[in-house]
N, C-alpha and C positions, 0 to 999 in steps of 0.2 A: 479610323482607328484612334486619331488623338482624341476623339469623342469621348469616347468609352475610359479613358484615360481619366477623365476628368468627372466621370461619374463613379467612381469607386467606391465603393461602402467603408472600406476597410483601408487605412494606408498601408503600404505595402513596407514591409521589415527588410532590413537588412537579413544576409543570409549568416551571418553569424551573429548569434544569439549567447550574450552569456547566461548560465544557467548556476543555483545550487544545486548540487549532485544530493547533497544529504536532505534538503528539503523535497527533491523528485526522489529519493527513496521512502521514504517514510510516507510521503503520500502516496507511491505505490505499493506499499505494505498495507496503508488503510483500504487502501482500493482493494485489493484483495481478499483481506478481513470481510467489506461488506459483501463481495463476490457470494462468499463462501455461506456466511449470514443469510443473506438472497437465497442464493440454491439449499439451504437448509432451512428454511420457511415453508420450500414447497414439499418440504420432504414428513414434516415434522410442528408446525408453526411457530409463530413467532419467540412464545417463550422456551422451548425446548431448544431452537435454532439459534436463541445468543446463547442460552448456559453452553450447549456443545461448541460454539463457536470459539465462547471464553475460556474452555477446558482446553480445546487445541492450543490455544497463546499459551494458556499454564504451562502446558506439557513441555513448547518452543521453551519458554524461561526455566524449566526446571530443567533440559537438555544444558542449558549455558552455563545457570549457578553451579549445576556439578561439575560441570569442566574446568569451572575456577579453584573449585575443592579439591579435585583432583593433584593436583600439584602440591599441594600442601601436606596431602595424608603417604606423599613418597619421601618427603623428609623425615 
């Protein structure tokens, strides 16, 4: 067993890892993005599958911006 110890590919990490929360968000919002990209390729190809892809984000940002507007047009 100490053999195998001494043949590791990989050093072994500690078991707590600190991590940025906001940079693992945002690349798992990209990761997502191309999921969706991906599965609309096969549906449509490539150039039809970013314009719909990019339409969805519009749509995500245009839900936000109005809810910032909102507040303002109750004053």
């Amino acid at each position: 067993m100490s053999e195998d110890k001494n043949h590791l590919l990989v050093d072994e990490q500690p078991d707590l890892v600190s991590t940025d929360i906001i940079t693992e968000l945002k690349s798992g919002i990209y990761n997502l993005f191309v999921a969706l990209f991906n599965h609309q390729i096969a549906l449509h190809g490539p150039e039809k599958a970013l314009e719909l892809s990019i339409h969805y984000l519009k749509n995500i940002i245009a839900n936000f911006e109005n809810a910032l507007q909102q507040p303002d047009e109750e004053k």
